[in-house]
MIDOSE-1310 file (N, C-alpha, C; in nm, 2 decimals, decimal comma, always signed):
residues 196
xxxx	-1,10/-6,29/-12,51/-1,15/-6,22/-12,63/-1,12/-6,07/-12,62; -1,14/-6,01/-12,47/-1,16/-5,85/-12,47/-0,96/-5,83/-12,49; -0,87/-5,98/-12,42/-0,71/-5,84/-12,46/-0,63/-5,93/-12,61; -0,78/-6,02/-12,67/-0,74/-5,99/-12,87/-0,77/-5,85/-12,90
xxxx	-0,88/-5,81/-12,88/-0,94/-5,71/-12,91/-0,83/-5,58/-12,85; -0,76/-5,61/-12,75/-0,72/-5,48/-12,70/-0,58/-5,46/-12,74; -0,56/-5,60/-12,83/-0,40/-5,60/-12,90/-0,39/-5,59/-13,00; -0,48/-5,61/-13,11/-0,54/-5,58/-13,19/-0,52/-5,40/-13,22
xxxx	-0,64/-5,34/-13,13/-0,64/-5,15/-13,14/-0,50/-5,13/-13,12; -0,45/-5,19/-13,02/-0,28/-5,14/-13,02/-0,21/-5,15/-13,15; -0,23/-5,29/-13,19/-0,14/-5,25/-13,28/-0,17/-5,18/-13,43; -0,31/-5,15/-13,43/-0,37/-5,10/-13,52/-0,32/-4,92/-13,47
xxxx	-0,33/-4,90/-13,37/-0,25/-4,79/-13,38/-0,09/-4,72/-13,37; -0,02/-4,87/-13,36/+0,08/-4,86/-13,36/+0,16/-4,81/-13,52; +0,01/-4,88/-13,57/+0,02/-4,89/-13,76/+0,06/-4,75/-13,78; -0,09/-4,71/-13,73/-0,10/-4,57/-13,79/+0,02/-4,43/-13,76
xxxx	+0,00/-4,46/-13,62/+0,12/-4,35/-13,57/+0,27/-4,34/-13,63; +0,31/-4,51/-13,73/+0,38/-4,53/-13,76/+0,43/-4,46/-13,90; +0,30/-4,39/-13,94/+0,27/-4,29/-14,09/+0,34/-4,16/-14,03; +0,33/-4,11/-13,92/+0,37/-4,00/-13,87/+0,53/-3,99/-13,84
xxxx	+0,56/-4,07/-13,87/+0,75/-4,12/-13,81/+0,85/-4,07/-13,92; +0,96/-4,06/-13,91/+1,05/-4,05/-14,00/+1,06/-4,18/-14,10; +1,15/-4,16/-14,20/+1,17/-4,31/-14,29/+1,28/-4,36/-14,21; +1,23/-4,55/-14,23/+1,37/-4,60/-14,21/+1,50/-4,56/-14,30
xxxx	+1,59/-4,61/-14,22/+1,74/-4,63/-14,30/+1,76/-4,72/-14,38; +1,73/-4,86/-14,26/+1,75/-4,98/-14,27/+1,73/-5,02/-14,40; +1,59/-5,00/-14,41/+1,50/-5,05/-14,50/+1,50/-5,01/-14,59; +1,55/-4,99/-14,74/+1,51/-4,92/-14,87/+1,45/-4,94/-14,97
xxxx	+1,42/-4,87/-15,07/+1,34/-4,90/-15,15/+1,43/-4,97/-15,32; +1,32/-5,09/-15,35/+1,42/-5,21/-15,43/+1,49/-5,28/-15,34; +1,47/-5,28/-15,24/+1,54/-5,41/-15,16/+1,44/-5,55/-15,15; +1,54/-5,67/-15,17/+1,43/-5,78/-15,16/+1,48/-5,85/-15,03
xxxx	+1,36/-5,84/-14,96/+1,42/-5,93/-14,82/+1,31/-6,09/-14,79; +1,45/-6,21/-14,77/+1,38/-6,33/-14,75/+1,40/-6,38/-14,64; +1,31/-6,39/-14,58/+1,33/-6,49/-14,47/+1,23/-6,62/-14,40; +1,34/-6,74/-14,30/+1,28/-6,82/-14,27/+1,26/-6,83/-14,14
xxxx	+1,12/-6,84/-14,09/+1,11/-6,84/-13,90/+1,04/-6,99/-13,88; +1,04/-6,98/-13,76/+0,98/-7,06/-13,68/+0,88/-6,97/-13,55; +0,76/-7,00/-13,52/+0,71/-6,95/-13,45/+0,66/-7,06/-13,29; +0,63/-7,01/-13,18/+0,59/-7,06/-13,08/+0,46/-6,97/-12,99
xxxx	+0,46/-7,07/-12,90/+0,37/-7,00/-12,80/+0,20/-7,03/-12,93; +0,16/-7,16/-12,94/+0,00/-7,15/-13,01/-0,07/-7,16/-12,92; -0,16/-7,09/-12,99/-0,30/-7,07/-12,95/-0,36/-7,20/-12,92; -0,34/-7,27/-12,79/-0,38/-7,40/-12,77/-0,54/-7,43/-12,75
xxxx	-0,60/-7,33/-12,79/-0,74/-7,28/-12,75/-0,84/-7,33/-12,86; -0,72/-7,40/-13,00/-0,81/-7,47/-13,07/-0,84/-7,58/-13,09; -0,80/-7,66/-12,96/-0,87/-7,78/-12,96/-0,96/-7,75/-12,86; -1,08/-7,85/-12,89/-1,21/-7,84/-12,83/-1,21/-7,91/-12,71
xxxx	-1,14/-8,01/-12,68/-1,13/-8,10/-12,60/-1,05/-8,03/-12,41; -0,98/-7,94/-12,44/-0,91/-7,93/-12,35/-0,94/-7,89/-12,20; -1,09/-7,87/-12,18/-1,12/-7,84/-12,11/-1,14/-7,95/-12,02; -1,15/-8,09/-12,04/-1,21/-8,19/-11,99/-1,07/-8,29/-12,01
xxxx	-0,95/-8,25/-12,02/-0,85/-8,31/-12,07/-0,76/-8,29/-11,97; -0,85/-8,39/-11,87/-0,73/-8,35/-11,69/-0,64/-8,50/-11,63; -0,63/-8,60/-11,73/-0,56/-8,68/-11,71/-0,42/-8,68/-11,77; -0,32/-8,66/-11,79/-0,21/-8,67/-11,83/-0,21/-8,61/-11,99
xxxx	-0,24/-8,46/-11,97/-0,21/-8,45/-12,11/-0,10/-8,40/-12,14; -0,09/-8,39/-12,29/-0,01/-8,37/-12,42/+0,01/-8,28/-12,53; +0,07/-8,19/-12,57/+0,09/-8,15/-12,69/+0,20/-8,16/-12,73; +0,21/-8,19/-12,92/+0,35/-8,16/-12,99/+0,28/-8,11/-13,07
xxxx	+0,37/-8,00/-13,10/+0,34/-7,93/-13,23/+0,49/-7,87/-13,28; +0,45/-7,89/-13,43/+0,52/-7,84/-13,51/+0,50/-7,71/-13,62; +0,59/-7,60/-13,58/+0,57/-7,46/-13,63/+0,47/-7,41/-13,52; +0,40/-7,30/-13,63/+0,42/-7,24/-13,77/+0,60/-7,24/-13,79
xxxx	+0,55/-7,28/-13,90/+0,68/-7,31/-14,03/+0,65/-7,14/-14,07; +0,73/-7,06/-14,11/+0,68/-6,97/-14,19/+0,82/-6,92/-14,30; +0,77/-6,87/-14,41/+0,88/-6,84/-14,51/+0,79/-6,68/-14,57; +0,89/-6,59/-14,61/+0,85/-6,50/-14,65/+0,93/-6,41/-14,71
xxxx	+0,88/-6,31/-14,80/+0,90/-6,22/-14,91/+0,93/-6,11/-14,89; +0,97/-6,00/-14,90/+0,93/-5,85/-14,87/+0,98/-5,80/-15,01; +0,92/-5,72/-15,06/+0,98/-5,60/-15,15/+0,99/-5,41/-15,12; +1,10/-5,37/-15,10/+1,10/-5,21/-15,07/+1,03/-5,18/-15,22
xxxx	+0,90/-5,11/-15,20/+0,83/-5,01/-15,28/+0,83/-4,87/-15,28; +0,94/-4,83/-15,14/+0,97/-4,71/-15,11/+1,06/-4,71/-14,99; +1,09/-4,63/-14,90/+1,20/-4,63/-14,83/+1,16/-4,70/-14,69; +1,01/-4,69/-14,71/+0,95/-4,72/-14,57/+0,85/-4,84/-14,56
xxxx	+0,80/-4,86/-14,68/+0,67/-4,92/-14,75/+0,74/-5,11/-14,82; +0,71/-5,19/-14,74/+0,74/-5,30/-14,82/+0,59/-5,40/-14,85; +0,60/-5,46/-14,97/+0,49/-5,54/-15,01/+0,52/-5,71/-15,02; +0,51/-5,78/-14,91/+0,50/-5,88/-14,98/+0,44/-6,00/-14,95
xxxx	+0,44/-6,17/-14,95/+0,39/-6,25/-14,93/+0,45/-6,38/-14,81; +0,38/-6,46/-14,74/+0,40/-6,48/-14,63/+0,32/-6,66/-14,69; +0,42/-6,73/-14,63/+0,38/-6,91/-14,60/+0,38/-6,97/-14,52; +0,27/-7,02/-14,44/+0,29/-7,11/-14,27/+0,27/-7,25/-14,29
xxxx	+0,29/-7,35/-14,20/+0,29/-7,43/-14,22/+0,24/-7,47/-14,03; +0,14/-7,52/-14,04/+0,19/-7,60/-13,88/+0,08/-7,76/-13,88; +0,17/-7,78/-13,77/+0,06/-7,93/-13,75/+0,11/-7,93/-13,56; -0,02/-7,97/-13,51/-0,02/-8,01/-13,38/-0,13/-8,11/-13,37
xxxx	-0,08/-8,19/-13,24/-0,13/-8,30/-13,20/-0,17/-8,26/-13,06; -0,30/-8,32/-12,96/-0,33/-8,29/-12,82/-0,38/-8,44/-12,83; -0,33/-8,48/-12,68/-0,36/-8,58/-12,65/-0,37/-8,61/-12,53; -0,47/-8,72/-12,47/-0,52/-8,69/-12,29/-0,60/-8,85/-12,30
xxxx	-0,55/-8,89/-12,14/-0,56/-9,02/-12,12/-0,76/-8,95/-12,08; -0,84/-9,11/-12,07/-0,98/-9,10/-12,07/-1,04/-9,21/-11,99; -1,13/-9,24/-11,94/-1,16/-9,38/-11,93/-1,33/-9,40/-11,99; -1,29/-9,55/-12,09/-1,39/-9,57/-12,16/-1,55/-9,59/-12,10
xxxx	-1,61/-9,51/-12,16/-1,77/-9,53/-12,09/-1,83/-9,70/-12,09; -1,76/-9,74/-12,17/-1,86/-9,89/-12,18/-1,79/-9,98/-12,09; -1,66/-9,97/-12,09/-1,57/-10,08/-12,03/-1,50/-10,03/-11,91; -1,48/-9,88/-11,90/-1,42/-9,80/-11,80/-1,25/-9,87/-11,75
xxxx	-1,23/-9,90/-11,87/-1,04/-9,93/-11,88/-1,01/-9,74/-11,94; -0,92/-9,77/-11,92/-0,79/-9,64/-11,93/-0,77/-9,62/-12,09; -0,77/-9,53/-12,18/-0,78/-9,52/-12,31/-0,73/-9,39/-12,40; -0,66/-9,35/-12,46/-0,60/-9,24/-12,50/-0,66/-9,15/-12,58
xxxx	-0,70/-9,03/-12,57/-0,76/-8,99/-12,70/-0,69/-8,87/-12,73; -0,75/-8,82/-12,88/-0,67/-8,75/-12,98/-0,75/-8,64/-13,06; -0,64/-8,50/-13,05/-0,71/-8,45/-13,14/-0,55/-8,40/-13,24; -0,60/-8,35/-13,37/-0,51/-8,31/-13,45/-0,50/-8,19/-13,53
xxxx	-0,46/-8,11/-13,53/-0,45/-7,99/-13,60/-0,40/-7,98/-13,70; -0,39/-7,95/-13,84/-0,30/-7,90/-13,94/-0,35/-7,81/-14,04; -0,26/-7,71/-14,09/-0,32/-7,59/-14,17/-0,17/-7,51/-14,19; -0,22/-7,49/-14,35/-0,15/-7,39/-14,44/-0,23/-7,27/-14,49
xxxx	-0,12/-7,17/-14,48/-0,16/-7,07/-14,52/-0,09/-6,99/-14,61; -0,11/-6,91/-14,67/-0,10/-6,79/-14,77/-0,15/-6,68/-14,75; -0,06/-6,52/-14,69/-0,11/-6,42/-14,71/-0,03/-6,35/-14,76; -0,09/-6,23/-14,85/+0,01/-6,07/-14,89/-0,02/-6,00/-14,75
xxxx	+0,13/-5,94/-14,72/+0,12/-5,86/-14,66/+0,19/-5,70/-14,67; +0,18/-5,63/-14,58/+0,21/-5,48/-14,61/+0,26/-5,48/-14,44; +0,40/-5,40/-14,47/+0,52/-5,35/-14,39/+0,51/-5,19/-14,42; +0,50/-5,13/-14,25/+0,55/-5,00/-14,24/+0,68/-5,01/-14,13
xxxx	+0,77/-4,97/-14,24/+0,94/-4,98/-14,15/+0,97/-4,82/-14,12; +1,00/-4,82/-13,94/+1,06/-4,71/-13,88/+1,17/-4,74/-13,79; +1,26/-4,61/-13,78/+1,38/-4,66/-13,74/+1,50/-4,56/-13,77; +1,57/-4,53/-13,70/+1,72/-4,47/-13,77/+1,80/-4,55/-13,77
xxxx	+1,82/-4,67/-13,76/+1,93/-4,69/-13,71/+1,98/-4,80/-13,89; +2,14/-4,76/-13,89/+2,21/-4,89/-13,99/+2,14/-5,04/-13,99; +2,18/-5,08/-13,87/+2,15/-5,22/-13,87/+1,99/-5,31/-13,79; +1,92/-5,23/-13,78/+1,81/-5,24/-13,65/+1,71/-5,16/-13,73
xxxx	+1,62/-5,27/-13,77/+1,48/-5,26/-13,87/+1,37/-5,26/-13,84; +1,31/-5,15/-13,76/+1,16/-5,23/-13,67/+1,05/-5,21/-13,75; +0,98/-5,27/-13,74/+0,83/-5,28/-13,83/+0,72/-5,30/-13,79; +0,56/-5,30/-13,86/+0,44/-5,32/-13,81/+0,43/-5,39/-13,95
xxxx	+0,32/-5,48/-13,93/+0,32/-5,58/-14,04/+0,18/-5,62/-14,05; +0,10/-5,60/-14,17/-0,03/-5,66/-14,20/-0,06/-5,76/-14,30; -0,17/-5,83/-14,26/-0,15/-5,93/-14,38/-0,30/-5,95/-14,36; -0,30/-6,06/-14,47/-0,45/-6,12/-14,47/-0,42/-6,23/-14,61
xxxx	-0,50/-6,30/-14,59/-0,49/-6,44/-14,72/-0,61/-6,56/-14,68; -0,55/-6,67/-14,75/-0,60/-6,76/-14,76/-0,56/-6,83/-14,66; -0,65/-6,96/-14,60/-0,60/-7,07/-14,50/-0,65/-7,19/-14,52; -0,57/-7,31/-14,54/-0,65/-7,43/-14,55/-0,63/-7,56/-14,44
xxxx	-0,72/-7,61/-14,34/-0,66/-7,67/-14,24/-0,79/-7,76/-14,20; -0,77/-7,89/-14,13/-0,82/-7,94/-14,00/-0,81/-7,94/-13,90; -0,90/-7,97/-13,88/-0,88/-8,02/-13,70/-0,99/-8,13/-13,69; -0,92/-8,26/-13,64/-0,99/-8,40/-13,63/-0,96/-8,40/-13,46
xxxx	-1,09/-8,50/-13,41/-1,12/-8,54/-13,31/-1,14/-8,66/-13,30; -1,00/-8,79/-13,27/-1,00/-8,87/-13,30/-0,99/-8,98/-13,21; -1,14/-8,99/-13,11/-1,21/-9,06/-12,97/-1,15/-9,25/-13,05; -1,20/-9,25/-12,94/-1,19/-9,43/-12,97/-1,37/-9,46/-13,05
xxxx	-1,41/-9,36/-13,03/-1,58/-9,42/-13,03/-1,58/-9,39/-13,22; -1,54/-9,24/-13,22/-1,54/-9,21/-13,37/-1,46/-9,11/-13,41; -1,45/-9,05/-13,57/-1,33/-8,95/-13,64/-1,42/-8,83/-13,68; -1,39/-8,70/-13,59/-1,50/-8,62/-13,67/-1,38/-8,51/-13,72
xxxx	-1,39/-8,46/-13,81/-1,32/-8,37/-13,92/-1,40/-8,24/-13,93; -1,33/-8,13/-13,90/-1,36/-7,98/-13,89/-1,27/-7,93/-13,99; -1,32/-7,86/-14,13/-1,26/-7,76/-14,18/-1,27/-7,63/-14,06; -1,10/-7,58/-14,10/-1,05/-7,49/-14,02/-1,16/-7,34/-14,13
xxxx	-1,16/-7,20/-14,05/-1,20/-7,11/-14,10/-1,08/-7,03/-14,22; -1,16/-7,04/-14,34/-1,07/-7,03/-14,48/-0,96/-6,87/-14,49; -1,00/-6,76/-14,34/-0,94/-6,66/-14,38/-0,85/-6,67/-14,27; -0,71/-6,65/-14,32/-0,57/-6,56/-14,27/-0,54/-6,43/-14,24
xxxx	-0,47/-6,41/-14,15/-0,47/-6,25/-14,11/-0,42/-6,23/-13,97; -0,30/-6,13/-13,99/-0,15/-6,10/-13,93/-0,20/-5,99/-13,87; -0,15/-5,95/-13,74/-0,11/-5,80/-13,72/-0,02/-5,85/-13,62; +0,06/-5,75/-13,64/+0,22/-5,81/-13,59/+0,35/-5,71/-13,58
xxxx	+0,39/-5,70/-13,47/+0,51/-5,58/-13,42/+0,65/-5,67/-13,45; +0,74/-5,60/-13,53/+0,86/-5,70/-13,53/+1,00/-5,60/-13,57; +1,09/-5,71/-13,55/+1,25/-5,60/-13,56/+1,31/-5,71/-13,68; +1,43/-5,63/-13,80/+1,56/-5,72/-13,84/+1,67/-5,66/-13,75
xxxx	+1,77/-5,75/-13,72/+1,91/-5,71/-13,71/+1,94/-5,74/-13,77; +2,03/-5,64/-13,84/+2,13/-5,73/-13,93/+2,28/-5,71/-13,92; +2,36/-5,81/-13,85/+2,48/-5,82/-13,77/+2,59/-5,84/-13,86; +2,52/-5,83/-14,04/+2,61/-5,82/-14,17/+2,55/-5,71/-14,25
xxxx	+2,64/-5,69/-14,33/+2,55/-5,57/-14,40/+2,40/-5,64/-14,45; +2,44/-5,78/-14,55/+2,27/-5,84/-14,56/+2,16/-5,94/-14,44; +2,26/-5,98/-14,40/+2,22/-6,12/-14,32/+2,23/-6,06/-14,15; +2,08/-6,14/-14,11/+2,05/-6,13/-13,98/+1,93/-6,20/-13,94
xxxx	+1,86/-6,15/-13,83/+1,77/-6,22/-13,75/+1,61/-6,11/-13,75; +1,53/-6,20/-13,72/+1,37/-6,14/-13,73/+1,34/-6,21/-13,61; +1,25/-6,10/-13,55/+1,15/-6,11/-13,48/+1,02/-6,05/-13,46; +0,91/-6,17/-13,45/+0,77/-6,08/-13,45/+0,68/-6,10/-13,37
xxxx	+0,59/-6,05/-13,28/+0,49/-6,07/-13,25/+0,34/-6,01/-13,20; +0,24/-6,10/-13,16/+0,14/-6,01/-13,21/+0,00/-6,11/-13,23; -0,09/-6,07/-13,30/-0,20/-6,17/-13,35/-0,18/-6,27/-13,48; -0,14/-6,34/-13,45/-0,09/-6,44/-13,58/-0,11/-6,59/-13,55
xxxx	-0,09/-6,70/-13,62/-0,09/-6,84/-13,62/-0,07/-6,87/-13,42; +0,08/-6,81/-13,43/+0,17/-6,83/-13,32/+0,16/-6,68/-13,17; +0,20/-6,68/-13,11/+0,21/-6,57/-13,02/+0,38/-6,48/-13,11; +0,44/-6,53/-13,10/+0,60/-6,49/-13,12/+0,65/-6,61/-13,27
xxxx	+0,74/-6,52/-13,33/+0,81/-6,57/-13,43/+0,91/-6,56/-13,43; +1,01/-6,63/-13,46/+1,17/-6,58/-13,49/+1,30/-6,63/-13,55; +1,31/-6,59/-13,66/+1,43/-6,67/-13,74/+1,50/-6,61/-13,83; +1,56/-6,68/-13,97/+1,67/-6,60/-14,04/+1,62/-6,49/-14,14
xxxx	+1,71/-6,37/-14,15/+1,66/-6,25/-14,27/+1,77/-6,27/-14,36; +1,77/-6,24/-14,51/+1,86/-6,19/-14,61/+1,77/-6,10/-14,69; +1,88/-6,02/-14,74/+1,80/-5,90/-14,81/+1,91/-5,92/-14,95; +1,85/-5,85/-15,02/+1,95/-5,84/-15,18/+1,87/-5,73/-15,24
């Protein structure tokens, strides 16, 4: 909890100091930039189970999926909206209390989200776009715990919310690569940019 909290002030100051900077290049104002990532590294800390999950365990997970929007509102200032997608599974061998045979158990994760976010872009450079990124939204998700004994179902908590260090390259004048990371769904993000 104490180095959320201590990455968190970082990058909340990273924000601010970011007001003190020159304007990007890269980044102008009327520009629409779209892109699609994939994120890794989750926060495996939201299943409940893992503590006691010392026989052969398991994770797959899929995403965060994410898609997103940006709009230049000014040279430095973009406004836009952000889409995740993920689903993960944890799974860990058990032995049953009544019969004490060998038995699998399951937990499941899935959740979508929606946030607006707000970009401060700094940087001189043509092709190399670095940024600090806030967001906050909506989130809708489970998490099931699914024993042999019984199914219990946890709504996930309903608020979303980003803080996040990230770069574009763009190795064409429109088209290139993102990367972000920070406090979000995932640890790190990274995938395609277009701007128009």
């Amino acid at each position: 909890m104490k180095n959320n909290l201590k990455t968190a002030a970082l990058l909340i100051c990273i924000e601010l100091s970011s007001f003190l900077s020159i304007q990007a290049q890269d980044f102008e104002k009327d520009q629409l930039h779209v892109s699609l990532g994939y994120g890794v590294g989750l926060y495996r800390s939201i299943f409940r189970d893992v503590e006691y999950a010392e026989e052969n365990p398991k994770t797959n997970t899929t995403g965060p999926i994410s898609a997103k929007v940006e709009y230049g509102v000014g040279d430095a200032i973009g406004f836009g909206a952000e889409i995740n997608y993920i689903s993960s599974v944890f799974s860990y061998d058990m032995v049953d209390m009544y019969t004490y045979e060998p038995i699998r158990a399951e937990e499941t994760y899935e959740a979508f989200s929606i946030m607006l976010t707000f970009n401060r872009h700094f940087g001189q450079s043509d092709h190399f776009d670095p940024y600090t990124s806030l967001g906050t939204g909506f989130k809708t998700g489970t998490l099931e715990d699914k024993s042999p004994y019984e199914t219990t179902s946890t709504k996930v908590f309903p608020l979303a919310f980003k803080a996040t260090f990230g770069f574009r390259w763009h190795f064409t004048d429109n088209f290139g690569i993102y990367v972000e990371a920070g406090l979000a769904e995932s640890v790190m993000q990274f995938g395609l940019t277009q701007r128009f």
